[in-house]
C-alpha positions as CSV (number, residue, x, y, z in Angstrom):
1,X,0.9,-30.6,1.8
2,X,3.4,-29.1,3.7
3,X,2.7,-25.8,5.9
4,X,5.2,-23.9,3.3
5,X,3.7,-24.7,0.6
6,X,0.5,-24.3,1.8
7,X,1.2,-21.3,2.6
8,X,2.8,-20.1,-0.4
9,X,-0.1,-19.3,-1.9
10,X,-1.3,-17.2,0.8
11,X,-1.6,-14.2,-0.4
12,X,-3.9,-11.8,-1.1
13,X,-4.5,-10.1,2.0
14,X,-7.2,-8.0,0.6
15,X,-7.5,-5.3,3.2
16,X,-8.9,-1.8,1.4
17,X,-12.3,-3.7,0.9
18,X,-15.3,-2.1,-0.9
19,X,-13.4,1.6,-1.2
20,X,-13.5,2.7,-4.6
21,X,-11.8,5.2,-6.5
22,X,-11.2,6.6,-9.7
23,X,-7.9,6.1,-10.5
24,X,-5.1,9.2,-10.9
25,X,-6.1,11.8,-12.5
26,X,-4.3,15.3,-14.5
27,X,-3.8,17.6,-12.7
28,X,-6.4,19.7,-14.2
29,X,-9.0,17.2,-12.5
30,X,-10.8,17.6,-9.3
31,X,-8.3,17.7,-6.4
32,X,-11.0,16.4,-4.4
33,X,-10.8,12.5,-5.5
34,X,-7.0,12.6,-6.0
35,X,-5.6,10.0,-4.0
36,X,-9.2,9.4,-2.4
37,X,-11.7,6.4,-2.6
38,X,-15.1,7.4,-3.8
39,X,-17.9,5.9,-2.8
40,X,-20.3,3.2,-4.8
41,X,-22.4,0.7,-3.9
42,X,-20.1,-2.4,-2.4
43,X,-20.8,-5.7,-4.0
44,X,-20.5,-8.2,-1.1
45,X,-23.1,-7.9,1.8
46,X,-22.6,-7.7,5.2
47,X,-19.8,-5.8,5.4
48,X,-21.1,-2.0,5.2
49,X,-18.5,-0.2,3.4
50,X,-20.5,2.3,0.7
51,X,-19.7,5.2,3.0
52,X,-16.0,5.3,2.9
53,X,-14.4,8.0,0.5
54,X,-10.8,7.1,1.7
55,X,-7.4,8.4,-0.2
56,X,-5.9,5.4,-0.6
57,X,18.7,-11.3,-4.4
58,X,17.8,-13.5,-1.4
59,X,14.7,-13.1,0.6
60,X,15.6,-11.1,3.6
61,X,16.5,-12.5,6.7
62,X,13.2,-12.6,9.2
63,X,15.1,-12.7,12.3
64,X,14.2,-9.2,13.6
65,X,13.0,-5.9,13.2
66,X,14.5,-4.1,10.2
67,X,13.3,-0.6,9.6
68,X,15.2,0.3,6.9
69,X,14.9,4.6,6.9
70,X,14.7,6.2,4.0
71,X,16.9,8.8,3.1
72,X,17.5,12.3,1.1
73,X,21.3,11.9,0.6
74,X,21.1,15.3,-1.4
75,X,23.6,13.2,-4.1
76,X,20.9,13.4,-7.1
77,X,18.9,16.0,-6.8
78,X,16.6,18.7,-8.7
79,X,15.3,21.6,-7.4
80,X,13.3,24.7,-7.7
81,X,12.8,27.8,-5.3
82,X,9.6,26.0,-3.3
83,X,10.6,22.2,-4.0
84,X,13.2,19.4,-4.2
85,X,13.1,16.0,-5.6
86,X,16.0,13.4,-4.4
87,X,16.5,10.6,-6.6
88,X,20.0,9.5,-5.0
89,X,18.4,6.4,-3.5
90,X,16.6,5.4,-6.4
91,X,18.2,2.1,-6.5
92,X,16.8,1.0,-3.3
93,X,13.1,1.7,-4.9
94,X,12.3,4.9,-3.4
95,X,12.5,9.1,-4.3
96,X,11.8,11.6,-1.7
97,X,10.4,15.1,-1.9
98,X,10.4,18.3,-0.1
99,X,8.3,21.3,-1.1
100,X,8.1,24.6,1.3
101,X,4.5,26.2,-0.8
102,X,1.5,26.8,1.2
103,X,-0.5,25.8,-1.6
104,X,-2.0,22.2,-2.3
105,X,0.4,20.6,-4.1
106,X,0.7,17.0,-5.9
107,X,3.0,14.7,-6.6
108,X,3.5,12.1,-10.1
109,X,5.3,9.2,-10.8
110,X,6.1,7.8,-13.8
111,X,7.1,4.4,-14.1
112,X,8.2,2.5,-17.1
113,X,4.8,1.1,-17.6
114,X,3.7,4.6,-18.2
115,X,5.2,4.5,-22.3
116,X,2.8,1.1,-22.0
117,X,-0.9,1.6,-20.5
118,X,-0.2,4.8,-19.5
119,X,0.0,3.9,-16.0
120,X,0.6,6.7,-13.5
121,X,0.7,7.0,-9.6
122,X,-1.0,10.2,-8.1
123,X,-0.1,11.3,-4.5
124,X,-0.9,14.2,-2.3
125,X,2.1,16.3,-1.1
126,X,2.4,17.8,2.6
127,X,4.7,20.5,2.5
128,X,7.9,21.3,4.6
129,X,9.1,17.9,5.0
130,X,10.5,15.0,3.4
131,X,7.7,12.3,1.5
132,X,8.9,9.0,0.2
133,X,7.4,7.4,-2.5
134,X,8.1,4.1,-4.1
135,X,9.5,3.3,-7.3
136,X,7.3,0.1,-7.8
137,X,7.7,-0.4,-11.5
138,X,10.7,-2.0,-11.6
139,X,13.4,-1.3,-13.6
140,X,13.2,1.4,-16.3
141,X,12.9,5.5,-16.3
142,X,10.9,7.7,-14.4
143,X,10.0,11.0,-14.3
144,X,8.5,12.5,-10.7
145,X,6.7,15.8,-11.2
146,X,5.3,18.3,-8.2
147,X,1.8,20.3,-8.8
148,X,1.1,23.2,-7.3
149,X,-2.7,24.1,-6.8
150,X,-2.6,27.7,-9.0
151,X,-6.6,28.2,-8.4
152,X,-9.6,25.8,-7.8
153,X,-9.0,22.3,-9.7
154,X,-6.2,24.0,-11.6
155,X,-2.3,23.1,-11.0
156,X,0.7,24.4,-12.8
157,X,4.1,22.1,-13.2
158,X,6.7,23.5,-10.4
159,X,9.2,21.1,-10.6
160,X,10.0,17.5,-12.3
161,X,13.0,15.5,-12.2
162,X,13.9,12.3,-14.8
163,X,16.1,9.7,-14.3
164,X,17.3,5.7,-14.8
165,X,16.3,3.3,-11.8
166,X,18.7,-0.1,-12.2
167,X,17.0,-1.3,-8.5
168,X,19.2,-3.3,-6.3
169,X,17.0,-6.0,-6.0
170,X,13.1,-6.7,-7.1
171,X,12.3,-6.4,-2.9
172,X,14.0,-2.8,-2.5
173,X,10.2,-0.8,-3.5
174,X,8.7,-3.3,-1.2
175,X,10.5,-3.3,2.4
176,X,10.9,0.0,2.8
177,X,8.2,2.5,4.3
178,X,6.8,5.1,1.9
179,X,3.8,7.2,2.2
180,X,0.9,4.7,2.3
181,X,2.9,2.4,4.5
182,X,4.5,4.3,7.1
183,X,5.6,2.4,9.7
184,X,9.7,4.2,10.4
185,X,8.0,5.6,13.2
186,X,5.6,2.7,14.2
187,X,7.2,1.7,17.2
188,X,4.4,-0.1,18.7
189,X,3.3,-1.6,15.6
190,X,7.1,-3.1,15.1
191,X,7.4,-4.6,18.4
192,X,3.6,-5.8,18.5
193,X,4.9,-7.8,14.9
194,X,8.3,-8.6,16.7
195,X,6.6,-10.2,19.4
196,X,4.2,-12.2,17.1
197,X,6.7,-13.9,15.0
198,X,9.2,-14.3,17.4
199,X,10.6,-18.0,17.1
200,X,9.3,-18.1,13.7
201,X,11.8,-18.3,10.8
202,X,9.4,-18.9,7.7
203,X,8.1,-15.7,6.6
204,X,4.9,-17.5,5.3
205,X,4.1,-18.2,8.7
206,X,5.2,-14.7,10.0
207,X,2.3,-13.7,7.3
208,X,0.0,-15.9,8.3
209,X,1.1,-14.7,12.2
210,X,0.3,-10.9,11.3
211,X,-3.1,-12.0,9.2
212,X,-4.7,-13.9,12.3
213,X,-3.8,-11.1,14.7
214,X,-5.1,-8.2,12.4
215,X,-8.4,-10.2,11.5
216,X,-9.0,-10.9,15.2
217,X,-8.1,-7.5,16.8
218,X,-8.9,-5.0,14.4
219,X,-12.6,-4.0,13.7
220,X,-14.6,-2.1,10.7
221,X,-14.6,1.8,11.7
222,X,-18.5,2.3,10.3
223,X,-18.3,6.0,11.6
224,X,-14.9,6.7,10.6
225,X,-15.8,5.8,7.3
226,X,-18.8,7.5,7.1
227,X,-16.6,11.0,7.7
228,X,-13.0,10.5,6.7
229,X,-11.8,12.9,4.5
230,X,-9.9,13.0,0.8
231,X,-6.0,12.7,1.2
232,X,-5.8,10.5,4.8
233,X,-3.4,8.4,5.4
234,X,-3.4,5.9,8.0
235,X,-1.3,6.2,11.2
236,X,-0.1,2.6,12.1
237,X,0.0,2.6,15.8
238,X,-3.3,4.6,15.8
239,X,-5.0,1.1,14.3
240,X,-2.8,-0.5,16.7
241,X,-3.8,1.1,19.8
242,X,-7.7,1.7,18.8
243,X,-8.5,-1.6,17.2
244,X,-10.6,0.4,14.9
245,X,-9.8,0.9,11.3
246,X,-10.9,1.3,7.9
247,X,-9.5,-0.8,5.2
248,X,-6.6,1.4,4.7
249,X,-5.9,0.9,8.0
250,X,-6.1,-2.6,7.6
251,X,-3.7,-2.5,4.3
252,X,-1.2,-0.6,5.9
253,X,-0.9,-2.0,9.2
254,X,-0.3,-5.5,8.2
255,X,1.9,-4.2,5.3
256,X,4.0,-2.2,7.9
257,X,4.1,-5.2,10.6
258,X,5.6,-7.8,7.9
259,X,8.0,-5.1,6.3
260,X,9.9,-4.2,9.6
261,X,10.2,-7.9,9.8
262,X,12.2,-8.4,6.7
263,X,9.5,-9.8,4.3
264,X,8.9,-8.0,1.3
265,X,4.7,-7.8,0.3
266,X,3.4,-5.2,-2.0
267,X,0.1,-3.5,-0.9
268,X,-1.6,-3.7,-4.8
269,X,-4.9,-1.4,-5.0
270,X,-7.5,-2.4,-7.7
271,X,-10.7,-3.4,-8.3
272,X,-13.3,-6.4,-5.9
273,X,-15.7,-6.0,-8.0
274,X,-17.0,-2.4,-9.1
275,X,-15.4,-1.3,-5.9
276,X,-12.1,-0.2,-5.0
277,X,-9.6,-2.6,-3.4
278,X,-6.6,-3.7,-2.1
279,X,-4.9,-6.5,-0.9
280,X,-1.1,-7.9,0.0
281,X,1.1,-9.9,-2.6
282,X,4.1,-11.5,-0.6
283,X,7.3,-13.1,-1.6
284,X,8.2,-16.8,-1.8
285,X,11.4,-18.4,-2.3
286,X,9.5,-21.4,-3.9
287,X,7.3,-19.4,-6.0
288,X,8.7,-15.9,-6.3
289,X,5.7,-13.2,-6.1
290,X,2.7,-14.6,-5.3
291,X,0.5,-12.7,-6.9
292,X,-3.3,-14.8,-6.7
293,X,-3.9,-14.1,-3.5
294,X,-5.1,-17.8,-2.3
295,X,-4.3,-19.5,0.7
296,X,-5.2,-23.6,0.8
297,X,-8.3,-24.3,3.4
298,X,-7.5,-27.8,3.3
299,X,-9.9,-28.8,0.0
300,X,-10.0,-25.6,-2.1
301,X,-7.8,-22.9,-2.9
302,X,-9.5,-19.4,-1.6
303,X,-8.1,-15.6,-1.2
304,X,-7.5,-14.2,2.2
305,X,-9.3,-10.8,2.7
306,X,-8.9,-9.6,6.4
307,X,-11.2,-6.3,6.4
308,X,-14.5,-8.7,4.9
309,X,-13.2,-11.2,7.0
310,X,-13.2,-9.8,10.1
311,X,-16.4,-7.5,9.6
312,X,-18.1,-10.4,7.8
313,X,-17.5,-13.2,10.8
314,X,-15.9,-15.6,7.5
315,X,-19.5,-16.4,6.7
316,X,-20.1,-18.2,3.7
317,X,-21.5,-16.0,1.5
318,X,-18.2,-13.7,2.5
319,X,-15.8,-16.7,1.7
320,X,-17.3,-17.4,-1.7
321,X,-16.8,-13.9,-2.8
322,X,-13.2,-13.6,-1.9
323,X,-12.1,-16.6,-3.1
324,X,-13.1,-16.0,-6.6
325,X,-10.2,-14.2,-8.1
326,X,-12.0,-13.2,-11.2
327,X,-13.4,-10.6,-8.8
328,X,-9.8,-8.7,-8.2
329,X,-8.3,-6.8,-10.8
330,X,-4.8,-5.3,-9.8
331,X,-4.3,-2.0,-10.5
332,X,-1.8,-0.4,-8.4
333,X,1.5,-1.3,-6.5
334,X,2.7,0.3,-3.3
């Protein structure tokens, strides 16, 4: 079988191993597990990951670094006194907010999937500058909505904004940095990925370039997540430069490493398991999204997952778990 299509399959990049969450939740809700991982008992051994209570057209030309910025055109807006929602690049998969309250605030988005399972995404909201967040539900309405923290686990509505998204292509939610993959300012994370798929024009080996490095050089942080805290975020050239992660770490640096070199992957948060999860789904011109997250081993078919990988030393008892997708439930797209 050729390397393409070998690699077509190769997917799956599980990477935000063994955290679990609840999903979003009302605003109402504890504040406390919004956005976070909570802990449970992890299924697969070896790996210790219990402790970690974590947040959480054509195919684009490969050829070099793209950081494609995201912008507040101020075009399509809504605003309030504290907060503004810009929607005027909505076609290109992405809305951006600004709040100026000292409070704990949140932000929702709802996607067209919303009218069907009630589907909802649930981010935390820094205020005084500009937040992107992707519009990863395709075509359809949405409605984004900031919370304001009023007193203890209760919020109050302060601003909400609806509109149409006709997305310029299926790729625009998933090239672009947003919160959970922020690499516009990544610079050593974009040239480390520059320099590892230079001379290679295949993205599926520019994946499988990014997967290697990121198994080999990056560790499991057992302290970090023993003590990291609701609502972090990962800093890519942090990961980079420490070799140390957790799997959001993991997720977002090889996420943000294959976007600024022009191939589109979603970073899709679910379930391994009873225990929270994500992993990478990547584009293919021969098979469009690659969704099973399998890569070909040269007799069986079995699911890439660099954070058990790595920690695990691709033992046997690690590669059997991965590469049974009846484990991995997607929930989430980002």
């Amino acid at each position: 079988m050729k390397l393409k299509k070998t690699l077509a399959l190769l997917l799956a990049l599980a990477t935000l191993a063994g955290c679990s969450a609840q999903g979003p939740q009302s605003p109402s809700d504890s504040p406390d597990v919004d956005n976070a991982f909570i802990e449970q008992t992890p299924v697969i051994e070896i790996v210790d990951i219990e402790d970690e209570a974590v947040a959480l057209s054509d195919a684009p030309a490969p050829a070099a670094s793209i950081v494609l910025k995201p912008v507040a055109s101020g075009t399509q807006t809504q605003s309030s006194g504290q907060a503004t929602i810009d929607y005027s690049n909505a076609k290109d998969g992405y809305v951006m907010v600004k709040a100026s309250s000292g409070k704990k605030l949140m932000v929702r988005v709802f996607g067209p999937s919303y009218a069907v399972n009630e589907t909802k995404y649930t981010y935390t909201l820094p205020s005084g500058e500009w937040t992107t967040f992707p519009l990863s539900d395709g075509n359809g309405n949405y409605k984004v909505t900031v919370y304001e923290n009023v007193s203890g686990t209760s919020y109050s509505t302060m601003l909400s904004a609806s509109f149409s998204v006709t997305l310029t292509d299926e790729f625009a939610p998933f090239l672009r940095p947003n919160q959970y993959v922020n690499y516009e300012n990544a610079t050593n994370s974009i040239e480390k990925a520059a320099e590892l798929t230079q001379g290679i024009t295949d993205p599926l080996e520019m994946v499988g370039a990014v997967y290697d490095y990121v198994v080999n050089n990056v560790t499991y942080d057992k302290q970090k997540a023993k003590t990291v805290q609701s609502g972090y975020l990962p800093v890519l050239d942090d990961t980079l430069a420490t070799g140390k992660g957790i799997c959001f770490d993991y997720a977002a640096l090889m996420v943000g490493m294959l976007r600024s070199q022009g191939v589109p992957c979603k970073l899709v948060v679910g379930y391994a398991g009873k225990a929270y999860h994500a992993w990478v789904s990547v584009w293919t011109e021969e098979s469009g999204w690659v969704d099973g997250a399998i890569f070909f081993d040269g007799s069986t078919w079995q699911r890439m997952d660099p954070t058990f990988i790595s920690s695990g030393k691709n033992s046997a008892s690690i590669q059997k778990y991965v590469g049974n997708g009846s484990n991995y439930n997607a929930m989430y797209l980002y």
